[in-house]
SEBA-536330 format. One record per residue: residue in one letter; x, y, z of N, C-alpha, C in turn. Coordinates in pm, 1 decimal, padded with zeros to 6 digits. Layout:
<pts>
 code      n.u      n.v      n.w     ca.u     ca.v     ca.w      c.u      c.v      c.w
    A        X        Y        Z        X        Y        Z        X        Y        Z
...
</pts>
This chain:
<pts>
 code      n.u      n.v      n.w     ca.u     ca.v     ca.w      c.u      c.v      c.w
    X -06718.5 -13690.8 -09627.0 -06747.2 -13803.3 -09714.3 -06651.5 -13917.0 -09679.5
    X -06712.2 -14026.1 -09702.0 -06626.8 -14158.2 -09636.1 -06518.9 -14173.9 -09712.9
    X -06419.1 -14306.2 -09711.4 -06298.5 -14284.6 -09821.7 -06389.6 -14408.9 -09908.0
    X -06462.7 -14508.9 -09835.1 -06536.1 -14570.1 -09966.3 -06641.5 -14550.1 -10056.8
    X -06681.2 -14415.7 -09993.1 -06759.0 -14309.4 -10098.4 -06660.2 -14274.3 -10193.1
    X -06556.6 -14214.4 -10172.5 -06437.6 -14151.5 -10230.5 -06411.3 -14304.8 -10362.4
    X -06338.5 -14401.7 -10307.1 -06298.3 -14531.1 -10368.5 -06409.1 -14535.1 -10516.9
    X -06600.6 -14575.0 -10490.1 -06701.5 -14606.8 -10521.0 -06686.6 -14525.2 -10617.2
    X -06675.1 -14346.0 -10571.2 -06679.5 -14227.6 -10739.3 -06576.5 -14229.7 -10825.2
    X -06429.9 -14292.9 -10762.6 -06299.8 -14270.1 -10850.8 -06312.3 -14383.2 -10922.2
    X -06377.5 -14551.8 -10915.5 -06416.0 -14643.8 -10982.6 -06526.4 -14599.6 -11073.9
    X -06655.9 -14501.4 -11048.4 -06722.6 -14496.9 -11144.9 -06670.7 -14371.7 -11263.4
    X -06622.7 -14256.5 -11201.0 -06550.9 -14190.8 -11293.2 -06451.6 -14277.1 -11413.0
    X -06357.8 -14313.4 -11333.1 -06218.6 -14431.3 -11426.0 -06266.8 -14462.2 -11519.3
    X -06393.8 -14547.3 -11454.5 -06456.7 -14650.0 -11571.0 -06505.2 -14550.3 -11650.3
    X -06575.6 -14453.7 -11644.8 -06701.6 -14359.8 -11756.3 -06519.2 -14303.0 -11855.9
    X -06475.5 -14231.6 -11815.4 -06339.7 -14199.6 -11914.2 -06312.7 -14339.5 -11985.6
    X -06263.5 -14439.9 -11908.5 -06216.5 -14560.2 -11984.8 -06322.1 -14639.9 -12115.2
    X -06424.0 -14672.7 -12071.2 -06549.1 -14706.3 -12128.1 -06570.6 -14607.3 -12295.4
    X -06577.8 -14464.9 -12230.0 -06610.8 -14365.2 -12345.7 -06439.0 -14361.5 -12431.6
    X -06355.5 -14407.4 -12413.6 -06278.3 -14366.9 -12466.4 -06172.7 -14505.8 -12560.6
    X -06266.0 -14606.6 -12470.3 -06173.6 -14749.8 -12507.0 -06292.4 -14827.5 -12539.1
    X -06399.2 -14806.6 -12525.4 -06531.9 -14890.9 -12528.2 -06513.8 -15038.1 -12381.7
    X -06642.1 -15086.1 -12395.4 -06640.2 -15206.1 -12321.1 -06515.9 -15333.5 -12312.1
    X -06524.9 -15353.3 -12439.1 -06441.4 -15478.7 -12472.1 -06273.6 -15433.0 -12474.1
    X -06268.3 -15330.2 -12488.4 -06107.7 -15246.5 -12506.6 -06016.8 -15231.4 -12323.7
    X -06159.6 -15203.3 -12215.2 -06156.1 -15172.4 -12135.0 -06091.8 -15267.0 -12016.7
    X -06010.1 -15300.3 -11928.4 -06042.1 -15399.5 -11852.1 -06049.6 -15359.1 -11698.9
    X -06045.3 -15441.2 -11647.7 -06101.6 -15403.3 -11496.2 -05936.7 -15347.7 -11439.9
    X -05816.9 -15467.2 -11436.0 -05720.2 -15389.9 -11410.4 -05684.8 -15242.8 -11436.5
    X -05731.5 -15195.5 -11577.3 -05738.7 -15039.4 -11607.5 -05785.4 -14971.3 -11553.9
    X -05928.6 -14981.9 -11503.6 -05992.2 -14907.1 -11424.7 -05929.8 -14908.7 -11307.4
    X -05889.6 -14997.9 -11232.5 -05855.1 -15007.0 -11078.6 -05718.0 -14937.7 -11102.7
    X -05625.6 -14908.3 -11183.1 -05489.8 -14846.5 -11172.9 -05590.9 -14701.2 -11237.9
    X -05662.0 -14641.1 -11308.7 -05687.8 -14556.7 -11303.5 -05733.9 -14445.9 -11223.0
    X -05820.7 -14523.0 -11120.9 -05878.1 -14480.9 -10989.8 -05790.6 -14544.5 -10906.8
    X -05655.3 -14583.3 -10913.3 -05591.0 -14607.2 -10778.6 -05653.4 -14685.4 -10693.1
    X -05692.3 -14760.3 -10710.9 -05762.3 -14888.2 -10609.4 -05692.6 -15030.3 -10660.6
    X -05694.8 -15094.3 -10583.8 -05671.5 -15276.6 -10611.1 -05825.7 -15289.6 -10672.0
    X -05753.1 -15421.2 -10769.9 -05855.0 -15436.3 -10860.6 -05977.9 -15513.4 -10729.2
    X -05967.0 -15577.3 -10664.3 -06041.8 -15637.8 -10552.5 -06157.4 -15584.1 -10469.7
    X -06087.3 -15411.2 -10507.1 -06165.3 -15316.4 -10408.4 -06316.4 -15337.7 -10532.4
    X -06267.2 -15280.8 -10680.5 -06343.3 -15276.4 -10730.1 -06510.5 -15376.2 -10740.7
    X -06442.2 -15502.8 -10700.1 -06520.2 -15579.9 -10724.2 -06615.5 -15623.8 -10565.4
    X -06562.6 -15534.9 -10465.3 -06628.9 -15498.7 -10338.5 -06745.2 -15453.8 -10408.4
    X -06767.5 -15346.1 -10483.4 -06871.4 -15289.8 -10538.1 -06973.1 -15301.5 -10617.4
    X -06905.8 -15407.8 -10731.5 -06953.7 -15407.3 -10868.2 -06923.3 -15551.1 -10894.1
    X -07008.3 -15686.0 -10904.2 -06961.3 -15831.9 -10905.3 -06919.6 -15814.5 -11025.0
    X -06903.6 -15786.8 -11158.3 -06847.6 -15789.7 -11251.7 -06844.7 -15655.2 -11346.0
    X -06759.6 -15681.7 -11471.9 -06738.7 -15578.3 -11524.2 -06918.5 -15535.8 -11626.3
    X -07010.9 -15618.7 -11630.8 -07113.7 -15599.2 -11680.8 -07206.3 -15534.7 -11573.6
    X -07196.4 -15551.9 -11445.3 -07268.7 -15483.5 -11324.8 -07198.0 -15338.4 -11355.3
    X -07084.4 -15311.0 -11328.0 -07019.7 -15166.0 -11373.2 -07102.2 -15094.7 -11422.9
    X -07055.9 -15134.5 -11563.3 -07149.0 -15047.6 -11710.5 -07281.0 -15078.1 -11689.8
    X -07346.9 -15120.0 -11698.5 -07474.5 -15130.7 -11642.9 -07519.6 -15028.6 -11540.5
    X -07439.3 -15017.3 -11419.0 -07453.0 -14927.3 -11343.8 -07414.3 -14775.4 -11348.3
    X -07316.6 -14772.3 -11444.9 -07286.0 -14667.5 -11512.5 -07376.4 -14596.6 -11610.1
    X -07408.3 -14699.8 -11703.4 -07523.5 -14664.3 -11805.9 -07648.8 -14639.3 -11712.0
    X -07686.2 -14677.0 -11667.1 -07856.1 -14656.5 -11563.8 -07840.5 -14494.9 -11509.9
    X -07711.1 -14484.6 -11460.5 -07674.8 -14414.2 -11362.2 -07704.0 -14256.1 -11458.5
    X -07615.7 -14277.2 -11559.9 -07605.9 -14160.6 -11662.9 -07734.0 -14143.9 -11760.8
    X -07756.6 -14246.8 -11773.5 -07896.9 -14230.2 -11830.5 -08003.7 -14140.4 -11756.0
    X -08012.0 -14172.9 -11658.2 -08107.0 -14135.7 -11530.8 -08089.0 -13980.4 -11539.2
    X -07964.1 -13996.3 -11516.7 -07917.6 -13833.4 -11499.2 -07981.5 -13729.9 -11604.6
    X -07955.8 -13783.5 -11746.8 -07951.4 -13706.3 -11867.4 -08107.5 -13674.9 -11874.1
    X -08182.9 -13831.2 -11886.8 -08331.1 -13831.5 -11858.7 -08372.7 -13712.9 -11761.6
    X -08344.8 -13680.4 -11599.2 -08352.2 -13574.7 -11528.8 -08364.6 -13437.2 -11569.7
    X -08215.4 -13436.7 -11637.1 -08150.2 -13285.7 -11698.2 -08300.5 -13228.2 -11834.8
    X -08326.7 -13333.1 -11879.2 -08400.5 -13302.9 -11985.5 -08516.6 -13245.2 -11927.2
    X -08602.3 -13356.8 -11832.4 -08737.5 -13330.2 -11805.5 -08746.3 -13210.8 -11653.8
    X -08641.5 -13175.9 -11623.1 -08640.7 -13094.5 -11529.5 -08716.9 -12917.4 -11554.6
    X -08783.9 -12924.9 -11505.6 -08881.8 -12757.5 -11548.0 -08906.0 -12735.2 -11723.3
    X -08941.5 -12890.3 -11813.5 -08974.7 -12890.7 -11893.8 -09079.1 -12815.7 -11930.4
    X -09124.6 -12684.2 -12044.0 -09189.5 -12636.6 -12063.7 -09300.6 -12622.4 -12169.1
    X -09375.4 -12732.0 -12066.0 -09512.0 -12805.1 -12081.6 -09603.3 -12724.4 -12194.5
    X -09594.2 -12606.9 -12143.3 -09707.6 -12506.2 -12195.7 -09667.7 -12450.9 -12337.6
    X -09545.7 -12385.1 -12328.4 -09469.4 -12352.3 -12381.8 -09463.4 -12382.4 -12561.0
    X -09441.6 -12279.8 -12680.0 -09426.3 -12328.1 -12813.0 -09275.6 -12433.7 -12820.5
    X -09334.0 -12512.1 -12940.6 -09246.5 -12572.6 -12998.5 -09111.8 -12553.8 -12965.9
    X -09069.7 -12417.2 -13028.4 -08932.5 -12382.4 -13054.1 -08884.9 -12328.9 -12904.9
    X -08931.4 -12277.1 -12815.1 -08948.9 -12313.8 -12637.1 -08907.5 -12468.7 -12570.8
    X -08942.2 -12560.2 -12651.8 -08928.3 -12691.0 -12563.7 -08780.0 -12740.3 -12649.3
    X -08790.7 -12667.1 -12779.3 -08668.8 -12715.7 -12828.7 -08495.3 -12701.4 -12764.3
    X -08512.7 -12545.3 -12734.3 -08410.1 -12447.1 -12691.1 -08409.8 -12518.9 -12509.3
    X -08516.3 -12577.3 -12496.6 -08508.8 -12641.4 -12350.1 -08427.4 -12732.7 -12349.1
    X -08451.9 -12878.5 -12483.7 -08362.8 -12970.8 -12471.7 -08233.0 -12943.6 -12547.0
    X -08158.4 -12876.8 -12603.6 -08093.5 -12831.2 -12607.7 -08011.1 -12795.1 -12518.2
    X -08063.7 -12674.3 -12431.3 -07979.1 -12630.4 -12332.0 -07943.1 -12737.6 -12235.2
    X -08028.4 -12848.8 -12259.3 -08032.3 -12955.4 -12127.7 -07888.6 -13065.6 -12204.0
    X -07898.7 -13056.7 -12330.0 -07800.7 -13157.6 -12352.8 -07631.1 -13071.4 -12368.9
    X -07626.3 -12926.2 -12357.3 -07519.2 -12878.9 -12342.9 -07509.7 -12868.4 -12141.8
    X -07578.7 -12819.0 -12071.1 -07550.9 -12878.3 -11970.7 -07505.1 -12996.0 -11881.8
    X -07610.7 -13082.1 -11970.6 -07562.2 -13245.6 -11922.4 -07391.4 -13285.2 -11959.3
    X -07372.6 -13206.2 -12096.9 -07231.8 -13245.5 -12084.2 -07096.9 -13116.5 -12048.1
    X -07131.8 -13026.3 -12006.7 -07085.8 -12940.9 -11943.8 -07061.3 -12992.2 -11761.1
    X -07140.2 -13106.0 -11763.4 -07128.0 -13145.1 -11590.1 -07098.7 -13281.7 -11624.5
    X -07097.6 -13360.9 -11731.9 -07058.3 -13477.2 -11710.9 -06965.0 -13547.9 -11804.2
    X -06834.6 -13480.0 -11813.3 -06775.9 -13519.3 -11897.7 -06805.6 -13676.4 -11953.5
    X -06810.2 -13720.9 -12058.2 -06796.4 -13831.8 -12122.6 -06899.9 -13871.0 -12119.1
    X -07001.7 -13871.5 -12028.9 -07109.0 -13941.8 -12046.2 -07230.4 -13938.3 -12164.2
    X -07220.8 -13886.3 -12261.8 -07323.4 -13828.6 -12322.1 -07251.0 -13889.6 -12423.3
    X -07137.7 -13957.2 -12447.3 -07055.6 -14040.7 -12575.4 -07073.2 -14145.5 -12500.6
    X -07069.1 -14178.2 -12388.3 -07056.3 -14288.2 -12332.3 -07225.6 -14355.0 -12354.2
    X -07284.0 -14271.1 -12294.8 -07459.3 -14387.7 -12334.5 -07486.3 -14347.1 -12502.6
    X -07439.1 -14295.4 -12581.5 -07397.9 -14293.7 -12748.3 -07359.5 -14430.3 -12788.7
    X -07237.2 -14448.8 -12721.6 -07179.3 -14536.8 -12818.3 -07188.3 -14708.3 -12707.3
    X -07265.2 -14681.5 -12591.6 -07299.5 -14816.0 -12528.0 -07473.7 -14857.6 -12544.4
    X -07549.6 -14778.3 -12633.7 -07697.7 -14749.9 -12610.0 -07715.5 -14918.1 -12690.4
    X -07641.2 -14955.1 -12779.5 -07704.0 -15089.7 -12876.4 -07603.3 -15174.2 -12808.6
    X -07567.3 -15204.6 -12695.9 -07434.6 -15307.3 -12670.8 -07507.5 -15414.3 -12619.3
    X -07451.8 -15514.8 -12643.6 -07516.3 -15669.0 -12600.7 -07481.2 -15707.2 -12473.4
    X -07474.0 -15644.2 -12434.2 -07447.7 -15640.5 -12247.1 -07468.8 -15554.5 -12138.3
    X -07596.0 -15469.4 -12209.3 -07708.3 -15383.1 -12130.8 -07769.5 -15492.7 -12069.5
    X -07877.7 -15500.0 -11995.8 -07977.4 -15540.1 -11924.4 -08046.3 -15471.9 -11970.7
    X -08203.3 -15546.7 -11928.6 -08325.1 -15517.5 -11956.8 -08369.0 -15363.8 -11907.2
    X -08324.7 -15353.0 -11714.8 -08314.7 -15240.7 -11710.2 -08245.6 -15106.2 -11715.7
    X -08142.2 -15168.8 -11800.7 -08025.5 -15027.5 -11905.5 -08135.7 -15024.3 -11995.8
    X -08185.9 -15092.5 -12090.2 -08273.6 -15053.8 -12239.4 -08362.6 -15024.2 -12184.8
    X -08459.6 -15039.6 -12072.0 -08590.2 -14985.4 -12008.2 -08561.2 -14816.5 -11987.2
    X -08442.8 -14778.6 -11948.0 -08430.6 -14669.0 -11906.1 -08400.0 -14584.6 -12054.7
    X -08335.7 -14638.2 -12111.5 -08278.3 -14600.5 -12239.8 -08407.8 -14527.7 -12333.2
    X -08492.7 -14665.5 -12306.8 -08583.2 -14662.1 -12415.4 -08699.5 -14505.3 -12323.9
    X -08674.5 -14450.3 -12213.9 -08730.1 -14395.0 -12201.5 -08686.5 -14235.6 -12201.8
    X -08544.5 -14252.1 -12213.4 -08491.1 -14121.3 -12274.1 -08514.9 -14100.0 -12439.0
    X -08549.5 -14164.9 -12506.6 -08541.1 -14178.5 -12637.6 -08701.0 -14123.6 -12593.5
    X -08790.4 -14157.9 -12552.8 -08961.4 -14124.3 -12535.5 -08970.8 -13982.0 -12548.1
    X -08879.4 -13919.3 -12457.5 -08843.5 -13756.1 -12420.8 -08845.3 -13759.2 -12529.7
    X -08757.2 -13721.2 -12607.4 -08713.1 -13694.3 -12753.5 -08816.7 -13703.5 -12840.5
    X -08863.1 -13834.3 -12892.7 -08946.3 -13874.5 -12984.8 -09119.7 -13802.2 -12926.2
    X -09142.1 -13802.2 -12856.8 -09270.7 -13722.5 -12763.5 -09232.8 -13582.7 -12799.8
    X -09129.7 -13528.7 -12760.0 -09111.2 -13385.9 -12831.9 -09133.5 -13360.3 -12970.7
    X -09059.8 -13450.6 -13069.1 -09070.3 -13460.4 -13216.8 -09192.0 -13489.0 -13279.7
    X -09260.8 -13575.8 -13184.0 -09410.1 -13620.5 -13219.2 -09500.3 -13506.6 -13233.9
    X -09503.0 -13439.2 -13095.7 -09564.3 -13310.2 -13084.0 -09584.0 -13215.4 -13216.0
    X -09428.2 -13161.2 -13245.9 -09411.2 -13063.8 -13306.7 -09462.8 -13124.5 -13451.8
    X -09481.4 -13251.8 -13505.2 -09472.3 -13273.8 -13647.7 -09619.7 -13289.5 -13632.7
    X -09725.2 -13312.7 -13520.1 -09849.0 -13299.1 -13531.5 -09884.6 -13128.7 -13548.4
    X -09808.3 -13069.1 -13482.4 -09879.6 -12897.5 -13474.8 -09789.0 -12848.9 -13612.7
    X -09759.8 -12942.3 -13727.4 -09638.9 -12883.3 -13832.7 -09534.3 -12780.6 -13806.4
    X -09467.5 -12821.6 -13692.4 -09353.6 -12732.5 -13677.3 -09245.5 -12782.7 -13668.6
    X -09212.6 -12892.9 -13696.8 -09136.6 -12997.0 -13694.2 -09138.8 -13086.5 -13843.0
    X -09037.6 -13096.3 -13906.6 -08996.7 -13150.6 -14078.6 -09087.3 -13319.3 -14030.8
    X -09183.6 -13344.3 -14117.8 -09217.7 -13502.0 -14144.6 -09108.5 -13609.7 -14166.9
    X -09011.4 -13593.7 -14070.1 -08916.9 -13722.9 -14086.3 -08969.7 -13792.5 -13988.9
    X -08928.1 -13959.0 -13977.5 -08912.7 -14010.9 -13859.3 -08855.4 -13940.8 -13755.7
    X -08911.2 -13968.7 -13656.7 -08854.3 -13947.1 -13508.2 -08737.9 -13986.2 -13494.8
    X -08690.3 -14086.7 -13529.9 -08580.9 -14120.1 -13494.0 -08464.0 -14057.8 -13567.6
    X -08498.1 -14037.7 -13750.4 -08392.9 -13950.3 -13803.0 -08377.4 -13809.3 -13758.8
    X -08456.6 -13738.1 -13664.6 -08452.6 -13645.0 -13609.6 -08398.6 -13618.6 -13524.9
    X -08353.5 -13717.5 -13411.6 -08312.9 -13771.0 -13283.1 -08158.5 -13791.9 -13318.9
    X -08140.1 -13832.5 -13455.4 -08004.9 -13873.2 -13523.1 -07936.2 -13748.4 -13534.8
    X -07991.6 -13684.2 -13611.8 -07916.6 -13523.2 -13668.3 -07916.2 -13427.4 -13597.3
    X -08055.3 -13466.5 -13435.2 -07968.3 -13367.3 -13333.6 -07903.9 -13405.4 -13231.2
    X -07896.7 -13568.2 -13212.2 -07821.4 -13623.4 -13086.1 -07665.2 -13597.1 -13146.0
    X -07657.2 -13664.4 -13245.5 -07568.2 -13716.7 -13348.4 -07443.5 -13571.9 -13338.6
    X -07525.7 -13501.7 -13419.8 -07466.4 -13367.7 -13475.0 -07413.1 -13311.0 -13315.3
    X -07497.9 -13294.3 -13236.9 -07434.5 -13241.8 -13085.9 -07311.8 -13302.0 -13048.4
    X -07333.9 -13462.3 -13038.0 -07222.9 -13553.0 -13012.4 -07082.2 -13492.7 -13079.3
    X -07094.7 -13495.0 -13219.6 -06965.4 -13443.9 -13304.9 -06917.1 -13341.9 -13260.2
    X -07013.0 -13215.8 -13258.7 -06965.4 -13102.1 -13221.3 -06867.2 -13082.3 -13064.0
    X -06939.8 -13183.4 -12967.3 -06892.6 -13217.9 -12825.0 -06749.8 -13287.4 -12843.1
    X -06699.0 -13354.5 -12945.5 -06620.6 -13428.5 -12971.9 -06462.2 -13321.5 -13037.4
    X -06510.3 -13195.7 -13141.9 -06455.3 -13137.6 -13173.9 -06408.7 -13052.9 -13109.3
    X -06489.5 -12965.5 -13034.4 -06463.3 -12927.9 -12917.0 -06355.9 -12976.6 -12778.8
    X -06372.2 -13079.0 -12759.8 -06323.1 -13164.5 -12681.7 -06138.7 -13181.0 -12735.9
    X -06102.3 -13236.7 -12895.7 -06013.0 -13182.5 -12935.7 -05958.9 -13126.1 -12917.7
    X -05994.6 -12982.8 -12915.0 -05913.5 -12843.1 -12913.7 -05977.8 -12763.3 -13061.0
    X -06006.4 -12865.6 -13166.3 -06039.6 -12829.2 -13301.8 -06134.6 -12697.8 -13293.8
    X -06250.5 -12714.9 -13219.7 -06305.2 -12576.7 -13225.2 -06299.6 -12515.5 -13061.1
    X -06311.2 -12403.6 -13072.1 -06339.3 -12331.8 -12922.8 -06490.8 -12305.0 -12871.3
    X -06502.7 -12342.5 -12758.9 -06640.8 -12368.7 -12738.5 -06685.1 -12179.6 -12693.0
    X -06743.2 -12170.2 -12764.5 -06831.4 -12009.7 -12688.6 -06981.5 -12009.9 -12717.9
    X -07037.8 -11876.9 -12631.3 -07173.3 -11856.3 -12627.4 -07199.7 -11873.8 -12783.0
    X -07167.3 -11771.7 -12847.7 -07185.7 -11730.7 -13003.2 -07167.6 -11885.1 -13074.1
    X -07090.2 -11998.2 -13049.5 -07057.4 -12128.4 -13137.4 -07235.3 -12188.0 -13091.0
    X -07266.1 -12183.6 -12952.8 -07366.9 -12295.7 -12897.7 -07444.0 -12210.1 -12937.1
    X -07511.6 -12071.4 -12964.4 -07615.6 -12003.5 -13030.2 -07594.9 -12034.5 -13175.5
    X -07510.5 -12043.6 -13237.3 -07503.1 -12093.1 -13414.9 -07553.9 -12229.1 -13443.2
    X -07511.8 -12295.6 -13324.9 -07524.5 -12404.9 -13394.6 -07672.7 -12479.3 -13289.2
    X -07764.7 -12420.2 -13211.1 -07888.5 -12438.6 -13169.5 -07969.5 -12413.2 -13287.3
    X -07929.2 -12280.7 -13360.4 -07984.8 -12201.8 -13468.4 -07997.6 -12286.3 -13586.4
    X -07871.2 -12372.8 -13596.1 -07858.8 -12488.5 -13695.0 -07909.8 -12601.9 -13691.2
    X -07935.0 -12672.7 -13543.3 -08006.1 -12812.2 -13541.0 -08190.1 -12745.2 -13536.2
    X -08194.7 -12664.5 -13530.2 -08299.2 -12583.4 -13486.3 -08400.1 -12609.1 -13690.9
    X -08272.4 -12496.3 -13742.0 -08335.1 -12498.4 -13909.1 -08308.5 -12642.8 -13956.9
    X -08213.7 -12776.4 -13914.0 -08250.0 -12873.3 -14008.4 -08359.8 -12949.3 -13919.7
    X -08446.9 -12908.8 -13849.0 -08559.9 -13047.7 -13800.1 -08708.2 -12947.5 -13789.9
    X -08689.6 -12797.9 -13795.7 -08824.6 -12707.9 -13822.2 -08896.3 -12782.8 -13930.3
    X -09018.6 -12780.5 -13966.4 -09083.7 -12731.8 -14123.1 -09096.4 -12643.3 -14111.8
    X -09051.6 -12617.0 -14295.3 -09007.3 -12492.4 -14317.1 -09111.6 -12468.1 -14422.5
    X -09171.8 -12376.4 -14405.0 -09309.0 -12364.8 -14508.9 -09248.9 -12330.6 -14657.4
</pts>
């Protein structure tokens, strides 16, 4: 691998830690470039500004997560089958990508996306809401909005990823089976 391959991932890593942890506006470019060990100059070899970055960051991770989800999605498959799918896909996604899964969280409404950050955005949210749609037509899924559904299991994952992350709880098989079991019983209908 080249060293400006090398340079290109330690700038987009820096930034995804810095970003998820300081937000946009907290963040600055000097930070990133002493984080990843580069002159700030190199950075901007890459990225004309700090809105090209995140942008490229957000697309980038989005893309990814979008992937992780729809990858051997099971089309055929019951309800509670496609559920345990996205699920497993959003403990994977952040099992391989640290920060990113807080990071397009807490950058998804920022006024310095582009059209094609919210194009992509808006099509990970489709996954989701297309799943929820499904299940509340075949009644296996609680008559909330889609979106309050999307809330209490993006949401609730996020926290748990966060506590975890802490030290506060210890992550095991038995915690991610309790608590699938749990986002599972608050978005079922429950006859």
């Amino acid at each position: 691998m080249s060293t400006s391959t090398n340079k290109r991932d330690d700038i987009i890593h820096s930034a995804l830690t810095l970003f998820a942890e300081r937000g946009f506006d907290a963040t600055t470019i000097p930070m990133i470039a002493t984080d990843a060990k580069v002159g700030a100059g190199t950075i901007y070899r890459y990225f004309d500004n700090k809105e090209v970055l995140v942008n490229t960051l957000f697309q980038h991770y989005v893309t990814l997560f979008s992937d992780t989800l729809e990858k051997n999605y099971p089309e055929e498959d019951s309800i509670y089958q496609k559920f345990h799918h996205l699920f497993q896909g959003m403990v994977r996604f952040t099992n391989e990508h640290d920060h990113a899964l807080y990071f397009i969280k807490t950058h998804a409404s920022a006024y310095f996306l582009t059209a094609d950050s919210r194009e992509q955005f808006s099509h990970l949210l489709m996954i989701l809401q297309n799943f929820f749609d499904e299940g509340k037509k075949k009644k296996q899924i609680r008559k909330l909005p889609s979106q309050a559904l999307i809330a209490i299991m993006f949401g609730g994952f996020l926290q748990l990823y966060q506590l975890i992350r802490a030290g506060e709880i210890e992550a095991s098989e038995d915690l991610l089976v309790g608590v699938e079991e749990s986002f599972w019983d608050a978005v079922r209908h429950h006859q």
